[in-house]
N, C-alpha and C positions, 0 to 999 in steps of 0.2 A: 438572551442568556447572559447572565454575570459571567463575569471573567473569575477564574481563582484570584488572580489579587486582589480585587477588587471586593472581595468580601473580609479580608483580612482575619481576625481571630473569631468572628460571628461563625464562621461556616462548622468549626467541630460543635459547637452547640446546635447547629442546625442539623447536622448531620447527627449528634446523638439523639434528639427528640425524633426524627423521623426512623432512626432504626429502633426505637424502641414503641414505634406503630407499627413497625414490618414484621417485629421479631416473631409473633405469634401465628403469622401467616405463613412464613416461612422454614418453623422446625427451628429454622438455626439462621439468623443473616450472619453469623461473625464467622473468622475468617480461617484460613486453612487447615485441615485436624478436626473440625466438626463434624457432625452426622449432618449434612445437608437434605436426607431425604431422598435425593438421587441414587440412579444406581442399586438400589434397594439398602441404602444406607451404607455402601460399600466405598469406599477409598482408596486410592492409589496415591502414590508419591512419583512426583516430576522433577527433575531441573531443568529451572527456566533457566532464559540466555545469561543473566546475569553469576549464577552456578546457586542461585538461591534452593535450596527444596521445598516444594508445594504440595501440601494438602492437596487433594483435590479429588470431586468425586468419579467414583468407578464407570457411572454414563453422565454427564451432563444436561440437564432442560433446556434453563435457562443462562446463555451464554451472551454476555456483553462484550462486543467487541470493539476494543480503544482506536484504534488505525485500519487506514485500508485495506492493508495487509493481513491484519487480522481476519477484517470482513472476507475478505476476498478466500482466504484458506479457509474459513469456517465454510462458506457456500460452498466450494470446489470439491469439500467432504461431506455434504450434506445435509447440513446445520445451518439451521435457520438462527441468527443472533432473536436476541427480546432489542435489543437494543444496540446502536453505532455509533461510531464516530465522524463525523461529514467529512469528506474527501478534501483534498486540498484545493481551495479556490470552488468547492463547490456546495449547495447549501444544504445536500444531501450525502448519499453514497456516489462514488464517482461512478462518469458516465456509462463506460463500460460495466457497471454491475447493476448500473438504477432500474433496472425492471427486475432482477430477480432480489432486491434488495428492498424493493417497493413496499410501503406497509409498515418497515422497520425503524421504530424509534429512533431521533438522532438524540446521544445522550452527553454529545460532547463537540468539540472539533479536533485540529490540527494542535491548536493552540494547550489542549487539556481539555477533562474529561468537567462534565458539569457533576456535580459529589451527589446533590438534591436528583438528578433525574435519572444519576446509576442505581440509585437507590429507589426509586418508584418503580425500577425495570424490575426490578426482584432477582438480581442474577444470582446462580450457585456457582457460576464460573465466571473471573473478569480475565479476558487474554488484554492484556497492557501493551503491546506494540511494545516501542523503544521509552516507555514513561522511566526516568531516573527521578526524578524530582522524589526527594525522600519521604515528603509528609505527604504527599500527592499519593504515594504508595503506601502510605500508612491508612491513608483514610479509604483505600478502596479495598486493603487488604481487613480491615474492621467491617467492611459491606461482606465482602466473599472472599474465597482462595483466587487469590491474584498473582496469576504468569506472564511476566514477562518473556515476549516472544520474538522480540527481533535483537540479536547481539549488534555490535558496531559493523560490523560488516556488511548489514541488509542482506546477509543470502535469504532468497526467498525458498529455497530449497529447505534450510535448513529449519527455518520459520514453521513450514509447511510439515514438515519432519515433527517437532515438537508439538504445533496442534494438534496432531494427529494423535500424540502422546494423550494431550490432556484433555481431548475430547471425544478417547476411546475407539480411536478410528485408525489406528496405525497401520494397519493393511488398505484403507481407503487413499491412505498418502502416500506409500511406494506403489500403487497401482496407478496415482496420475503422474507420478513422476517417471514410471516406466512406459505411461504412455507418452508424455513430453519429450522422452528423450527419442522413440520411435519416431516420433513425426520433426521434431529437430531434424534427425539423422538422414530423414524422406526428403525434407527440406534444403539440406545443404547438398547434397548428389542433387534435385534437380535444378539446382542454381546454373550448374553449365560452367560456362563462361564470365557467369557472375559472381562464382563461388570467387573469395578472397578481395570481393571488391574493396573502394573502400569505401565507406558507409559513416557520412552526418545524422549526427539528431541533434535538434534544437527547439527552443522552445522559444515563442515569441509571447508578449504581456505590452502592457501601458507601458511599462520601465525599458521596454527594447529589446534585442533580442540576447539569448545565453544561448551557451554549449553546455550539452550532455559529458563529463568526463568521466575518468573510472573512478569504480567504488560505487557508482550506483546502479539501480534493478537493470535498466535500458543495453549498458553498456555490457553485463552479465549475458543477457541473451543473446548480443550481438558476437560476442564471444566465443557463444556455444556452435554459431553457424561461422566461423573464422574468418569474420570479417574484416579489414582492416579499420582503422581508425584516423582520418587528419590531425595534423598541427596538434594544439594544443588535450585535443581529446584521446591520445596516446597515455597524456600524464592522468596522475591522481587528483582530483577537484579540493577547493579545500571547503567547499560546501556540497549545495545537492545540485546544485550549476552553477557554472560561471557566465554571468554579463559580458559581453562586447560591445565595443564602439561600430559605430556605422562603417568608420575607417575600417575597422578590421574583420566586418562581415567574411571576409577570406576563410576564416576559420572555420567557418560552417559547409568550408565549398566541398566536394569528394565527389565520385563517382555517382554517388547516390543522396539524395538529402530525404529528410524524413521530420518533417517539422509539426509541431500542433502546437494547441495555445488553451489554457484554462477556461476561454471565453467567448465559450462558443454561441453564447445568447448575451443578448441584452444588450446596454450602448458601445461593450469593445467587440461584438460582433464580427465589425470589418477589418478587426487588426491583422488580419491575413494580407489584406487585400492593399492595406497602407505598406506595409513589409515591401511586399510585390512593385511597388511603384518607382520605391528607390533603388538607382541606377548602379551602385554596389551591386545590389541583392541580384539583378537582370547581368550582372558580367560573370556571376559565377557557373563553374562550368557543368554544373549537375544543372542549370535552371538553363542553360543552352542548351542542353542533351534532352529537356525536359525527361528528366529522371526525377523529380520533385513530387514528394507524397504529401498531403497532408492529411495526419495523425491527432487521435484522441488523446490532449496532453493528460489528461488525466489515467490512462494507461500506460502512453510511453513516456511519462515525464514527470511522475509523479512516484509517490515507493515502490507501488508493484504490486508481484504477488501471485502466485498461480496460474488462475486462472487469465489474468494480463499479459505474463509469460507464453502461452500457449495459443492467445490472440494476438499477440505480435508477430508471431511465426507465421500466421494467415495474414496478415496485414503485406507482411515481408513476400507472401508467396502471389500473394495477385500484385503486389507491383512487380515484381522482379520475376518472376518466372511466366514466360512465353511460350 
């Protein structure tokens, strides 16, 4: 797959000769305010996160979705994407979605969406995750009505809220959200003794290991079950984790630790297993209590999203509840 830069001023001539192969198949490829055909030709208006207002149509077909989060909320409501974006660190839909996500085009990554293969998918709706890039959103909003759906905050609540909007399913999305919060609420009463621990997540890679901070999906859930938090994972991150030194493995230590890693196949396989070796890692006191989970980072350590919210609380309930 070319990278967006990497095609530099070539790509809108590529991308206008291919939409005008599509346009006749499609009713209408251009973008918000059109008759897309969907819906029985019927339309509605959304604001997406950015406060843009979107065209878009009354039921949806075919729907691309830019990030996990997107994927994730489209499945949780029902909806089958034509097309996705591969998970972070994965060459697919992340692992927790890759069977019910099976079959479904990858039409982009992490990095940005491929323009040539959202445009083969034929979407009537693109949900864009957190896409800013201006021209990036110019050229998908010339494919279809394109929503962006995650504001700076990553709530995946509110994500979830908004799909639900623009994919005609708005009673489908406060109905899993009113289940979330039931089994949340089941969850934290049978904690016990565990309720207000305090609770690590980290995530380990080639480059070492980081901490989970606030601001992102992981730390949202742990929240909702009033977890505490360690050391540095108290503050706000100023990415989506922060790195540590071996020296300061400490940081990860708590009650409870909760660790995965993007690489669960292939040659970092055993980067668990190298973690585990170092004499840091063996004096922290959640890896003495053996309270030590390991977790699918690509649900807990990656954006999130619904359906990931609602498997972490089972994750949470068979390690910690006796």
């Amino acid at each position: 797959m070319m990278s967006l830069s990497s095609r530099g001023a070539a790509r809108p001539v590529v991308a206008a000769a291919l939409l005008a192969v599509c346009a006749p198949a499609l009713s209408a490829c251009g973008s918000g305010g059109h008759d897309t055909g969907s819906g029985g030709g019927r339309t509605v208006r959304v604001t997406d996160a950015t406060g843009a207002k979107v065209q878009v149509p009354a039921a949806p077909r075919r729907v691309v979705a830019l990030s996990e989060m997107d994927l994730d909320s489209a499945l949780a409501l029902g909806v089958e994407p034509v097309g996705l974006a591969a998970g972070r660190g994965q060459q697919g839909a992340p692992g927790y979605l890759a069977e019910r996500a099976e079959g479904i085009p990858v039409v982009g990554a992490v990095t940005g969406p491929d323009i040539e293969k959202v445009i083969r998918a034929r979407p009537d709706v693109i949900l864009a995750g957190q896409t800013a890039d201006a021209q990036v959103l110019k050229q998908l909003r010339d494919i279809a009505p394109t929503v962006v759906t995650i504001d700076g905050g990553k709530d995946w609540r509110k994500s979830l809220r908004l799909t639900g909007e623009v994919l005609g399913r708005p009673n489908a999305a406060e109905k899993f959200l009113t289940d979330y919060a039931t089994k949340a609420a089941a969850l934290k009463k049978d904690l016990g003794a565990q309720a207000g621990a305090r609770v690590s997540v980290a995530r380990y890679s080639a480059k070492g290991t980081a901490v989970m901070q606030q601001g992102v999906f992981i730390s949202d859930v742990l929240k909702d079950l009033g977890f505490r938090r360690p050391g540095v994972q108290n503050d706000e991150g100023e990415g989506h984790s922060t790195p540590i030194s071996d020296e300061n493995l400490k940081e990860v230590d708590g009650d409870w630790l909760f660790i995965g890693t993007l690489a669960a196949a292939g040659p970092d396989a055993d980067l668990l297993d190298r973690l585990t070796e170092k004499p840091a890692y063996r004096q922290l006191k959640a890896v003495r209590d053996r309270h030590v989970t390991t977790v699918d980072g690509s649900k807990w350590t990656s954006l999130g999203g619904a359906q990931a919210a609602l498997s972490v609380l089972g994750d949470i309930r068979k390690a910690m509840v006796k």
